[in-house]
C-alpha positions in Angstrom: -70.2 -5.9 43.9 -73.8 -6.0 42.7 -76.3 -4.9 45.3 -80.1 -6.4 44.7 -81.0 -5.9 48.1 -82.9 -2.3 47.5 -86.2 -3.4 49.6 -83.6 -3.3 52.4 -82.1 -0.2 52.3 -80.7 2.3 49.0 -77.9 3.8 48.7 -77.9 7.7 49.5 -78.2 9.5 46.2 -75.7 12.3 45.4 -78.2 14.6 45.8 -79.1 13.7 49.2 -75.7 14.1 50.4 -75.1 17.1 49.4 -78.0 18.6 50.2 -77.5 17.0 53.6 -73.8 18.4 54.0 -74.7 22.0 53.1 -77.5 22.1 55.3 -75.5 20.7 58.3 -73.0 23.2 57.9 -75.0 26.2 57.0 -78.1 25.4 59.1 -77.4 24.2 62.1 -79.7 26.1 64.5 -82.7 23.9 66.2 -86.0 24.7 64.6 -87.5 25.4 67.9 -85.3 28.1 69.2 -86.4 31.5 68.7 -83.4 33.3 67.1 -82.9 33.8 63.8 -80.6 30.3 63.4 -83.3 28.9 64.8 -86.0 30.3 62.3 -83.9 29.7 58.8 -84.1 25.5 60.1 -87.7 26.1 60.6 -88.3 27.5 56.9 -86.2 24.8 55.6 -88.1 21.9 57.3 -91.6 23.5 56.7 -90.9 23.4 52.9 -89.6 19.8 53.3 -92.7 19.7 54.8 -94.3 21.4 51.7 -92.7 19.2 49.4 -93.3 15.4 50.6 -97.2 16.8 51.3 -97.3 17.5 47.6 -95.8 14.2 46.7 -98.4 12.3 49.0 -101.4 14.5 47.7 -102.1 15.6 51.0 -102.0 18.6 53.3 -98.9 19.4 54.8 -100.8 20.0 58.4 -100.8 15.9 58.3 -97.6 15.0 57.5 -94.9 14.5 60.3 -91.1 13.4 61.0 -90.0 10.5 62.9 -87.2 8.6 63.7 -87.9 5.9 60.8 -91.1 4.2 59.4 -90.6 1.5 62.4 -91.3 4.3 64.3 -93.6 6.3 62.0 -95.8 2.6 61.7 -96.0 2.5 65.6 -96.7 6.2 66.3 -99.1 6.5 63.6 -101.0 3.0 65.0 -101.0 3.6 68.6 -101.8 7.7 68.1 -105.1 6.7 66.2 -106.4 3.5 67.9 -106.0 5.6 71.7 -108.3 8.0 70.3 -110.7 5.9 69.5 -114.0 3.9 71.2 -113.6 -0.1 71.0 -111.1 -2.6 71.5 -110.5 -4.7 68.2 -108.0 -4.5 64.9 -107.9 -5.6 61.8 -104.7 -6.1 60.4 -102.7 -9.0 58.0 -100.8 -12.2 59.0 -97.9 -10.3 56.9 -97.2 -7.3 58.1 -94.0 -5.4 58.8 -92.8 -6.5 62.0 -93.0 -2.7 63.4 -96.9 -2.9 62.7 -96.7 -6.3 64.7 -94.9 -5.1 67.5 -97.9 -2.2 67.4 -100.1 -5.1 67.7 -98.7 -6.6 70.2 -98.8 -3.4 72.8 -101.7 -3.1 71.9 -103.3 -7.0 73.1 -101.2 -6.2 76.3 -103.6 -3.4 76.8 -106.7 -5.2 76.5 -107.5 -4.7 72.8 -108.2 -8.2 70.1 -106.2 -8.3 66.9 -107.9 -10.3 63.7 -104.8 -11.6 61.6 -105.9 -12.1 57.9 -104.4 -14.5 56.0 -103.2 -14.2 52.1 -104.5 -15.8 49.2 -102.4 -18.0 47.1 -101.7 -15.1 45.1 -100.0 -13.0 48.0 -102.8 -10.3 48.8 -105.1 -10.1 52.0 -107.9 -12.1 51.6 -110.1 -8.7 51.2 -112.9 -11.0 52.3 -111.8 -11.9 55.3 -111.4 -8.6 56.3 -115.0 -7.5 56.1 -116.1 -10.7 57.4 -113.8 -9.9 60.4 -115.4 -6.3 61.4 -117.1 -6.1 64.9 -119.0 -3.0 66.4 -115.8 -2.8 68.7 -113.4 -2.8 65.4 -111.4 0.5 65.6 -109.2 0.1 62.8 -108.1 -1.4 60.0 -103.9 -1.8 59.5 -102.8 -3.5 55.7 -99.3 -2.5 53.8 -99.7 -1.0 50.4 -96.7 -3.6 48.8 -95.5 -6.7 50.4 -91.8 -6.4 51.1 -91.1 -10.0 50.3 -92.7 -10.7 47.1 -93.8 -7.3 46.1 -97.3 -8.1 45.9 -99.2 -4.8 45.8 -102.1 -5.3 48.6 -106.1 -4.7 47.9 -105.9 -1.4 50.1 -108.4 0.3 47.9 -111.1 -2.3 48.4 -109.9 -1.9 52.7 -110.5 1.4 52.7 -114.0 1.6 51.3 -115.3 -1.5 53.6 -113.6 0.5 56.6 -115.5 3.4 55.3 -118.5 1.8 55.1 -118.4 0.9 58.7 -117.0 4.1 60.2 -113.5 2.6 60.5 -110.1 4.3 61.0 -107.2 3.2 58.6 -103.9 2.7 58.4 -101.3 1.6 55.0 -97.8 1.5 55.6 -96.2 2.8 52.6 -92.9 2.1 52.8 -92.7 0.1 49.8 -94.4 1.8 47.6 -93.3 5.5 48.1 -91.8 7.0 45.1 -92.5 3.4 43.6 -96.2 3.9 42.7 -98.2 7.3 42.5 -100.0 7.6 46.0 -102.0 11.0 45.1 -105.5 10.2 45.8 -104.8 7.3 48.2 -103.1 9.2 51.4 -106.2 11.5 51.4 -108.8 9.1 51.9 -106.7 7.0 54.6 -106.5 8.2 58.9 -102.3 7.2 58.3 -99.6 6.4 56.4 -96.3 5.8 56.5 -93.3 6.5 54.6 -89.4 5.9 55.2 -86.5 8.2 53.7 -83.6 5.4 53.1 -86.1 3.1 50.5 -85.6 5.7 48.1 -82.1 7.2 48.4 -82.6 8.8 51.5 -80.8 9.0 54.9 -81.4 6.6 57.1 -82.8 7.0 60.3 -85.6 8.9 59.3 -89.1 8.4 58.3 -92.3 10.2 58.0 -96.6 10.1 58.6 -99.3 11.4 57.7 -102.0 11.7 60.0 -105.4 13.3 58.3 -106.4 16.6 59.9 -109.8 15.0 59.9 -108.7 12.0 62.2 -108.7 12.3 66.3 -105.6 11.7 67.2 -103.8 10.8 70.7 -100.4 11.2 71.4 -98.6 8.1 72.8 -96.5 10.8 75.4 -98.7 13.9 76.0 -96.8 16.6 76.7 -94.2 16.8 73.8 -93.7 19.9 72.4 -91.8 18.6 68.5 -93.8 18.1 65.7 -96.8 19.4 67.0 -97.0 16.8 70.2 -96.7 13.7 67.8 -93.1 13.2 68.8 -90.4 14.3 70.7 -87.4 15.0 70.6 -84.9 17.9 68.4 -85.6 17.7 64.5 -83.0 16.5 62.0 -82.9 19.3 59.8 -79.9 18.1 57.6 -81.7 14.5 57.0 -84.8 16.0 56.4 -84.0 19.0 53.9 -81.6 15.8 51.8 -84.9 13.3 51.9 -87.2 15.8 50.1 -84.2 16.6 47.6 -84.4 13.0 46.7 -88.3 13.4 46.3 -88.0 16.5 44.3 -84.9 15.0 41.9 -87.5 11.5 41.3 -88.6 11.2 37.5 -92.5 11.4 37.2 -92.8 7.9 34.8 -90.7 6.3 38.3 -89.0 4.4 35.6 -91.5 1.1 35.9 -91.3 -0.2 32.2 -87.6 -1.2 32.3 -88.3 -2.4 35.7 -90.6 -5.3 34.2 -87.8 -5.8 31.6 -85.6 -6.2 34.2 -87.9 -8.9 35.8 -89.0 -10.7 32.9 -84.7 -11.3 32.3 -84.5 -13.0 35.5 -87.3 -15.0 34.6 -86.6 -16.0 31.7 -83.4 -17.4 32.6 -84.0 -18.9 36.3 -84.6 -22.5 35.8 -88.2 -23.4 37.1 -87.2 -26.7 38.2 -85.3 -25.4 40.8 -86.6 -21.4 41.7 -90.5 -20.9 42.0 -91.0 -17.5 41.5 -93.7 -15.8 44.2 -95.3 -13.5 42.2 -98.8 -11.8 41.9 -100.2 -11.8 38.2 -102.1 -8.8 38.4 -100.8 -6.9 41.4 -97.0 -6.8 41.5 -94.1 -4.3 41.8 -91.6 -5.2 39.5 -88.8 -4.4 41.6 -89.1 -7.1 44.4 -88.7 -10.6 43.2 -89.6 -12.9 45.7 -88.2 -16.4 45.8 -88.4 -20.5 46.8 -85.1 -22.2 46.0 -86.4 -25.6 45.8 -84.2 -28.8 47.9 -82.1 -25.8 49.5 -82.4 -23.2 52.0 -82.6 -19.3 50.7 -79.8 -18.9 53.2 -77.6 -20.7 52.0 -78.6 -19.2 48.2 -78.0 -15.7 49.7 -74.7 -16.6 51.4 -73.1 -18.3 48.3 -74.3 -15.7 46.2 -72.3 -13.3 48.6 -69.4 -14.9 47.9 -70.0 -14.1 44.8 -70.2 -10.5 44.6 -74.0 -10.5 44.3 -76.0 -9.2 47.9 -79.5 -10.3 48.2 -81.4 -10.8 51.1 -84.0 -14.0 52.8 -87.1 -11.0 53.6 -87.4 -8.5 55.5 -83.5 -6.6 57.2 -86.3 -6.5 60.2 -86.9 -10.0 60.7 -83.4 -11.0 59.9 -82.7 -13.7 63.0 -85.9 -15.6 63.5 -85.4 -19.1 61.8 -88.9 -20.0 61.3 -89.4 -18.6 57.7 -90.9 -15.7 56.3 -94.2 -14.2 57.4 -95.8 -13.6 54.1 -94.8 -17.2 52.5 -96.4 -18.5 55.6 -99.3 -16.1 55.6 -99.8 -17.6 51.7 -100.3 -21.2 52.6 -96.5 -22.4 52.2 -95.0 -25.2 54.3 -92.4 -24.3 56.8 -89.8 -26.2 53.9 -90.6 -23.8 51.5 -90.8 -20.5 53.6 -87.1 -21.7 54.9 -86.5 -21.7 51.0 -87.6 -18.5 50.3 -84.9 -15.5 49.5 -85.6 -12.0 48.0 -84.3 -10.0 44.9 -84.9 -5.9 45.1 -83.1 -4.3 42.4 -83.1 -0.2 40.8 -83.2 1.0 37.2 -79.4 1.5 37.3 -79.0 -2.5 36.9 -78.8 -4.3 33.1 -80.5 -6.9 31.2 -77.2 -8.7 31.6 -76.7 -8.5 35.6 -80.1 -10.4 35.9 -79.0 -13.0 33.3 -75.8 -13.6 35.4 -77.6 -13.5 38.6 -79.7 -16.6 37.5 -77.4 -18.4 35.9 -75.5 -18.0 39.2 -78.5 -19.5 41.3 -79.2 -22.0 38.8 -75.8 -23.4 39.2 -75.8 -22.9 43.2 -78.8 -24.9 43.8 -77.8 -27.7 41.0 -74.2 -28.0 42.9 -75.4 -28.0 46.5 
């Protein structure tokens, strides 16, 4: 089996495990009860705390646990825009779907959403967002990487127009946690979200950060967990092994090879028959995002199955609509092509030689179909 479908989800790292096992046997008190069980889970997940604060660049006081980073993108969304005065967002046509379903609350309560397309090179069309601010504009919502093609998204440029005009942001992060440095960038944003399972986490856990600075509502007042943000009794275990996988990350993140990697698969996909959607000067080596050419990405991804070889067609999150992928779309595409499309994620743990293999593979699917 060779998995290249790391966007999706990662396989738990050793580290996590065990980290999770020993704190689930150990520590098992709930961090809100007052004995002393109770008190050794609540030093353990303040120094998680601690230690995904420091990775982020920001204050611990912002960051907290939820459920996922669906969950994280919606609480983080809906917690900000409720606090504030107007009734109009600014987001991308290319979002996760989470920040869509946001989005679409959201209109059901009375509020506009401005959809920005991409450019032909995959980012937000940075101009379009300006041009789409209103004095009712609340917020502006963008992802930091694109988890089809990998494009990395113009959210420095977003936040100093939302700055300009007194705007709240959002990034969702998911992407590019532990994949590009984000000290610097969390501090000067109103949210973020991250997710513990893109990087050799457990799954079913996620976190945000919500600036101290930033009036915030919570979506069910009244909670008493993480500080009224969210309810519900914390998973001590999960998070004690997601900031041992932070902590056990190599500072260089390993993104050299990555290109190598990428510039293998290249060099042996045939053109003719795979156009490669990439970004020229804003990309994350790690996602290769695909158009099989006279053949559906489906039906690349399920005989490449068969194969041994797991990619994906997008997003796990979109997996059932038939329609194509949002970002493809978002970039101009034809409905032919976005049915085309399928996606390559892939680690540092994979060889030179798996990505030669991998196209050769492709090249001979799409050339026998």
């Amino acid at each position: 089996m060779v998995y290249l479908d790391y966007a999706a989800t990662a396989p738990m790292k050793d580290v996590a495990i065990e980290a999770y096992r020993e704190t689930a046997t150990k520590y098992y008190g709930n961090s809100s009860s007052l004995h002393e069980a109770g008190w050794m889970a609540e030093q353990l997940l303040e120094n998680a705390r601690e230690i995904i604060a420091q990775t982020c660049g920001v204050s611990k006081e912002g960051i907290y646990f939820t459920g996922s980073g669906t969950e994280g993108n919606l609480i983080a969304i809906l917690s900000i825009v409720g606090a504030q005065k107007g009734k109009h967002i600014i987001t991308s046509a290319a979002e996760h779907t989470s920040v869509h379903a946001a989005m679409n609350a959201l209109e059901k309560q009375g509020y506009e959403i401005t959809k920005v397309p991409m450019t032909s090179d995959g980012q937000v069309n940075i101009e379009l967002i300006e041009q789409a601010i209103r004095p009712t504009t609340v917020m502006v919502s963008m992802q930091h990487i694109n988890p089809e093609t990998g494009v990395i998204q113009p959210v420095d440029e977003m936040i100093q127009i939302a700055q300009k005009y007194g705007i709240k942001t959002h990034i969702d992060c998911v992407q590019s946690f532990m994949k590009l440095n984000l000290k610097g960038l969390l501090s000067r944003v109103d949210g973020a979200t991250i997710s513990a399972h893109k990087v050799g986490g457990p799954k079913g856990l996620g976190a945000i950060y919500l600036n101290p600075r930033c009036q915030v509502s919570p979506i069910f007042p009244g909670l008493t967990h993480e500080r009224g943000i969210r309810g519900g009794t914390i998973d001590i275990p999960a998070i004690v092994a997601f900031a041992s996988v932070v902590q056990s990350f190599s500072e260089e993140m390993e993104l050299e090879y990555l290109w190598q990697i990428r510039e293998e698969f290249k060099q042996h996909i045939d053109s003719k028959l795979v156009e490669v959607i990439e970004s020229k000067d804003a990309q994350l080596p790690s996602i290769i995002g695909c158009v099989a050419k006279g053949i559906e990405g489906q039906l690349v991804m399920l005989k490449l199955s068969e194969k041994g070889y797991y990619i994906s067609t997008g997003s796990a999150c979109d997996i059932g609509h038939d329609n194509g992928t949002k970002a493809i779309e978002a970039m101009g595409y034809g409905l032919e092509a976005a049915r085309g499309f399928f996606r390559i994620s892939f680690h540092a743990s994979h060889t030179k030689a798996i990505m030669r293999s991998l196209s050769k593979e492709i090249n001979q699917i799409i050339q026998n179909t």
